[in-house]
C-alpha positions in Angstrom: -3.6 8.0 -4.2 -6.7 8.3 -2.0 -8.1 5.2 -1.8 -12.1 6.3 -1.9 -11.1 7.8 -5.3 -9.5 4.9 -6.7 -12.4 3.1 -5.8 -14.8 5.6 -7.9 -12.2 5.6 -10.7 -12.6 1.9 -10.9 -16.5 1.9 -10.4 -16.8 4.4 -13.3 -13.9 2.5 -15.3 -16.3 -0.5 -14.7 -19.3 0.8 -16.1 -17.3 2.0 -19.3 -16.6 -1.5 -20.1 -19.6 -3.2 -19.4 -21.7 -0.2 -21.4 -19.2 -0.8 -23.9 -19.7 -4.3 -24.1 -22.8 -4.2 -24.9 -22.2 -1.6 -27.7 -19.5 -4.3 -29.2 -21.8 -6.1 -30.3 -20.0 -9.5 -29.5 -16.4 -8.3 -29.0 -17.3 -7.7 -32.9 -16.9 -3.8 -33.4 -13.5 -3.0 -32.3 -13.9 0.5 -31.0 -16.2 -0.4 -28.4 -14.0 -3.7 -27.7 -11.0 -1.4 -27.1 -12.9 0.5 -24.7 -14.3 -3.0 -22.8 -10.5 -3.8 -22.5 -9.0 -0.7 -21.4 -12.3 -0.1 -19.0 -11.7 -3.9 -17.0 -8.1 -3.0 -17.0 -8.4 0.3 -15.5 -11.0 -0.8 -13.2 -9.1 -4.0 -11.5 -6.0 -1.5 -11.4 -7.6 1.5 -9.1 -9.7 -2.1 -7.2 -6.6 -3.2 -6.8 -5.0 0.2 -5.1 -8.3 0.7 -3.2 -8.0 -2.7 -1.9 -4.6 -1.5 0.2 -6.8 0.3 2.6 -10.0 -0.1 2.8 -11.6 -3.9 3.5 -12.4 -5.9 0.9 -16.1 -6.1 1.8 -16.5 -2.5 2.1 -14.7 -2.3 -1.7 -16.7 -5.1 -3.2 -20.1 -4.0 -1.4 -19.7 -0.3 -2.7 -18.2 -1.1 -6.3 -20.9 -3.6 -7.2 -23.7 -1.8 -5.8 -22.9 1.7 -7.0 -21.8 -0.2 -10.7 -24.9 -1.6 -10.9 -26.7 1.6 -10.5 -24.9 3.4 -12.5 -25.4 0.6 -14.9 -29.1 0.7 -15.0 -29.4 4.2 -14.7 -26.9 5.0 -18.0 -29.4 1.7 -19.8 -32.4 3.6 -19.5 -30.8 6.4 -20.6 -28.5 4.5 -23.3 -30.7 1.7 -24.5 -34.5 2.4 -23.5 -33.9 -0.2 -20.7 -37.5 0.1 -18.8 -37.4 0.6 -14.5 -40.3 0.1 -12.8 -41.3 1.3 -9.3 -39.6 -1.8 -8.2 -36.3 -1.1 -10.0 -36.5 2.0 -8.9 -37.2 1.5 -5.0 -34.3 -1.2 -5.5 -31.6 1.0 -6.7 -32.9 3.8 -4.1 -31.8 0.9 -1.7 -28.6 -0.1 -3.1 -27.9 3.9 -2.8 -29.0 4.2 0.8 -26.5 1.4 1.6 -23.8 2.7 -0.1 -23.8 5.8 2.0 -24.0 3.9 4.9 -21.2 2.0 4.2 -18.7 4.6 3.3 -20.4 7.5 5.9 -21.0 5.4 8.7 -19.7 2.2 9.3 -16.5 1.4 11.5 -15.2 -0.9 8.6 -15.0 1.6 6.3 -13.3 3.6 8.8 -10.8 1.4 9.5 -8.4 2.9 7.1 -5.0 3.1 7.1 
């Protein structure tokens, strides 16, 4: 398997679980608790295949920075979580360096 998709398999299987953790209400409502389970699982599998080739800064930098905007971004959607201009300017940031790190930098480049 490709590795950058592995890695976006386990940053959306990520985000899954953690929106479905909150929707468990405690690990208390067992649909949503299957789905917190099965999302970790799934997403420390595809880390784990990602982490054959590409550097494990590159994978961590990229998986937590795009999780956590997809996080926010799926709570103000989801939950009525408020963003600011701050927030806003923040995840705009996180973005920006995402694309850097896949797009341009020699680390991520390195492959193989």
């Amino acid at each position: 398997m490709n590795p950058w998709i592995a890695l976006w398999i386990a940053i959306v299987s990520e985000v899954a679980g953690t929106l479905a953790l909150k929707a468990s209400e405690g690990l208390t409502r067992l649909g949503p608790t299957l789905i917190v389970v099965s999302g970790y699982g799934a997403a420390f599998y595809f880390l784990s295949l990602a982490l054959k080739a590409i550097p494990v800064g590159v994978v961590y930098a990229i998986w937590s920075g795009a999780g956590l905007a997809l996080i926010t971004v799926a709570a103000w959607f989801l939950f009525d979580q408020a963003l600011d201009v701050a927030a806003l300017g923040g995840l705009c940031l996180i973005l920006a360096g995402i694309v850097v790190l896949q797009f341009f930098s020699k680390s991520a480049q390195g492959i193989g």
